[in-house]
N, C-alpha and C positions, 0 to 999 in steps of 0.2 A: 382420477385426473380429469374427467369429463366433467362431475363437478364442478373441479377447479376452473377450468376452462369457463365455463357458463357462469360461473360470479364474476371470472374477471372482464368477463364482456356486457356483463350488466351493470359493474361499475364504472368502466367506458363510460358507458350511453349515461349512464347517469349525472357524471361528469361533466360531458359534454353538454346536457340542456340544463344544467342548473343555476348558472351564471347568475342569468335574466332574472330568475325566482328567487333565486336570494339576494335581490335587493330590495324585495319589500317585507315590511317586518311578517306577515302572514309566512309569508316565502321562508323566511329566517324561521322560523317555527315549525315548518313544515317537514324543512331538510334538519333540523333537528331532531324531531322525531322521527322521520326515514332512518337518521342515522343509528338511534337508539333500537328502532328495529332488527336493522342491518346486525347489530352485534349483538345482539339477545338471538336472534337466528342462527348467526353464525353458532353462536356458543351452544345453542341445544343441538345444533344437526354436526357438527364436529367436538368433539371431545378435548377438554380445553389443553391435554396433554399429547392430543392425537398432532403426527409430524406429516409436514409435507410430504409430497413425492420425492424420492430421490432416486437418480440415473446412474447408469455403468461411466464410463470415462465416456467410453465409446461415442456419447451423445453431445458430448462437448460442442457448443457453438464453434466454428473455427475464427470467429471473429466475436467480441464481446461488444456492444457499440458503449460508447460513453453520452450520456444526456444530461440535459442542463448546463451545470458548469462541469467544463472539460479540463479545462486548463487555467485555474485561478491564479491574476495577476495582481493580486491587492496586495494590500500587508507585505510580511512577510514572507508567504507562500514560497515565491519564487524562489527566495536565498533557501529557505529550505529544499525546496526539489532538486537546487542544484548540489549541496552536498547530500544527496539521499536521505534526507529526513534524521544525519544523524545527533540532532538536539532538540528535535522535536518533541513535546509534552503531551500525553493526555492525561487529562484531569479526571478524578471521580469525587465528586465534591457535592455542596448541597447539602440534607438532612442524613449525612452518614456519621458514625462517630469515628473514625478515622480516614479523613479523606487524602486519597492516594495520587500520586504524581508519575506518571509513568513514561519511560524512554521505548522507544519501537524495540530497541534488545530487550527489555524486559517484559512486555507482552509475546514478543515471539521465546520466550523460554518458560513462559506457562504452559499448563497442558493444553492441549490444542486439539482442536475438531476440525473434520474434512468433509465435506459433504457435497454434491454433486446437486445440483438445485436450478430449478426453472424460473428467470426473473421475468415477470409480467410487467408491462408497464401500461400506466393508465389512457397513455396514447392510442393502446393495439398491438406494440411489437414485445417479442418475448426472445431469450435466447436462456441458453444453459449452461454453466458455469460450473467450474470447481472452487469454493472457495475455504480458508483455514485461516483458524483464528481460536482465541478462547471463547468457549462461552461468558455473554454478558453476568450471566448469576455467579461467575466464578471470581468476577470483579467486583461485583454488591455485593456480595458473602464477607469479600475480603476485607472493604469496608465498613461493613454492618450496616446496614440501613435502621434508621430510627422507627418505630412504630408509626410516627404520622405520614409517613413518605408513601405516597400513594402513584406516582408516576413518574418518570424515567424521559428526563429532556436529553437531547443530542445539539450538542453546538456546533458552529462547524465553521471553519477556515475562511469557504469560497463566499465572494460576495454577491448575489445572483438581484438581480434588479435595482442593487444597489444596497441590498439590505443584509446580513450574515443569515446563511440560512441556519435553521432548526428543524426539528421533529419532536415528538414525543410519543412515548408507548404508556398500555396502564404493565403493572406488577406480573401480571398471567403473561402476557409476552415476553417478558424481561425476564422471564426465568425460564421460558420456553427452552429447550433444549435444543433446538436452530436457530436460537437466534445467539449468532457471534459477532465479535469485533473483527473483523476480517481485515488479516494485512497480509493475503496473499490470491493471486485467482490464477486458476490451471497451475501448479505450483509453482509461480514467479509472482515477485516483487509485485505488489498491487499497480498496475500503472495510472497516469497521473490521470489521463481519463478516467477512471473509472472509480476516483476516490482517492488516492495515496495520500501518507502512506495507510491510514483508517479508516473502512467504512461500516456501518453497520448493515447485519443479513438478517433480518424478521420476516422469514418462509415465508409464513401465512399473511403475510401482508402486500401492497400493491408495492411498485416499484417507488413512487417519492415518499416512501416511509423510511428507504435505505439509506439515511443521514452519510452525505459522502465528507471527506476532509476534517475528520472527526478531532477535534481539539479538547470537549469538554463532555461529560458525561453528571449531569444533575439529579439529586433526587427531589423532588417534590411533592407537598402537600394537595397542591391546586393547580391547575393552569390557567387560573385568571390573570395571572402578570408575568404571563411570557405571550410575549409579541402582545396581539389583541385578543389573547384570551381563548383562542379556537384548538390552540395547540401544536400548531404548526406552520410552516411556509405558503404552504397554499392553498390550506384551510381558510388561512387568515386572511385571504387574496382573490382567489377562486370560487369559493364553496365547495374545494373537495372536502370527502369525509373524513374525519378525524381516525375513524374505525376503517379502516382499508382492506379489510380478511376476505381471504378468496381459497 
């Protein structure tokens, strides 16, 4: 856990002074290769099937905060929240050869994992959580993923800056054995803050890897043609890391 603790605070500070550096192509180069570091490190000094820490109930945050978007007002969001999400879709589409349409009853009567888990966020604040769901490999299985399919987009409901956000993960996390589709946290009803009714849990990764208000699930070849190419919301925005492992 100590560790954990001292990557997630190195990705902080990393965060924090990168801004400025990657706006000049040297800079863009740089934190490129940081990043290529960051995850060739990561993967020699943890074992690519080694799992997070996990906690007794007992350590449960009594309060879970919600970040970013809390409460999405776009689309159709709203009229879904107010009948509880009950015709709401997720999608697993993309390079699968059966791609799958799914209603919240049909996800919550898959086999389901519980797990007790520490979310870091790249701000500094962290709490602990119960959360349940299927595993994500339990859904690309279902679908079969094509041989070319190399990484795993997340779409998502909430509009944040104005834009739908995303994520993406590679293959090795996406079959992780923590990482789920979570539609439920301390065993209630995912609240709207904190994702509903879908959100994703990738342990080993920082907190804006957790794609909240989860509508699509994609398989792809590349990540050059989603958003600008970086992979994510605020990869593409920011310069945070694509690789987020702690």
């Amino acid at each position: 856990m100590k560790r954990r603790s001292v990557l997630a605070g190195l990705g902080a500070l990393w965060v924090a002074g990168c801004n400025k550096v990657a706006e000049t192509d040297t800079g863009a180069k740089l934190l490129s290769a940081a990043e290529k570091w960051h995850r060739g490190a990561h993967r020699l000094l943890i074992d690519r099937n080694a799992l997070a820490p996990e906690y007794p109930h007992s350590a449960v945050s009594p309060f879970f905060r919600g970040n970013g978007s809390t409460d999405p007002q776009n689309g159709e969001y709203p009229r879904h929240a107010a009948n509880g999400f009950s015709d709401w879709r997720l999608e697993v589409r993309g390079l699968v050869e059966t791609p799958l349409s799914l209603s919240l009853d049909n996800v919550r009567k898959l086999p389901q994992r519980t797990q007790v888990t520490r979310h870091d966020c790249v701000e500094g604040w962290s709490a602990i959580g119960e959360w349940t769901g299927p595993q994500l490999s339990l859904l690309l299985e279902a679908a079969k993923l094509k041989p070319e399919a190399r990484f795993i987009v997340f779409h998502c409901a909430d509009e944040y800056k104005g834009t739908s956000y995303y994520e993406s993960i590679d293959l090795v996390d996406a079959f992780h054995p923590q990482t789920i589709v979570a539609h439920q946290l301390n065993g209630e009803p995912l609240p709207v803050r904190n994702g509903a009714p879908f959100r994703m849990r990738i342990e080993r990764q920082l907190g804006y890897k957790q794609a909240k208000y989860l509508t699509a699930i994609e398989a792809v070849a590349s990540l050059e043609g989603i958003g600008e190419g970086q992979g994510g919301f605020w990869e593409d925005r920011s310069g945070y890391q694509w690789y987020a492992g702690i």
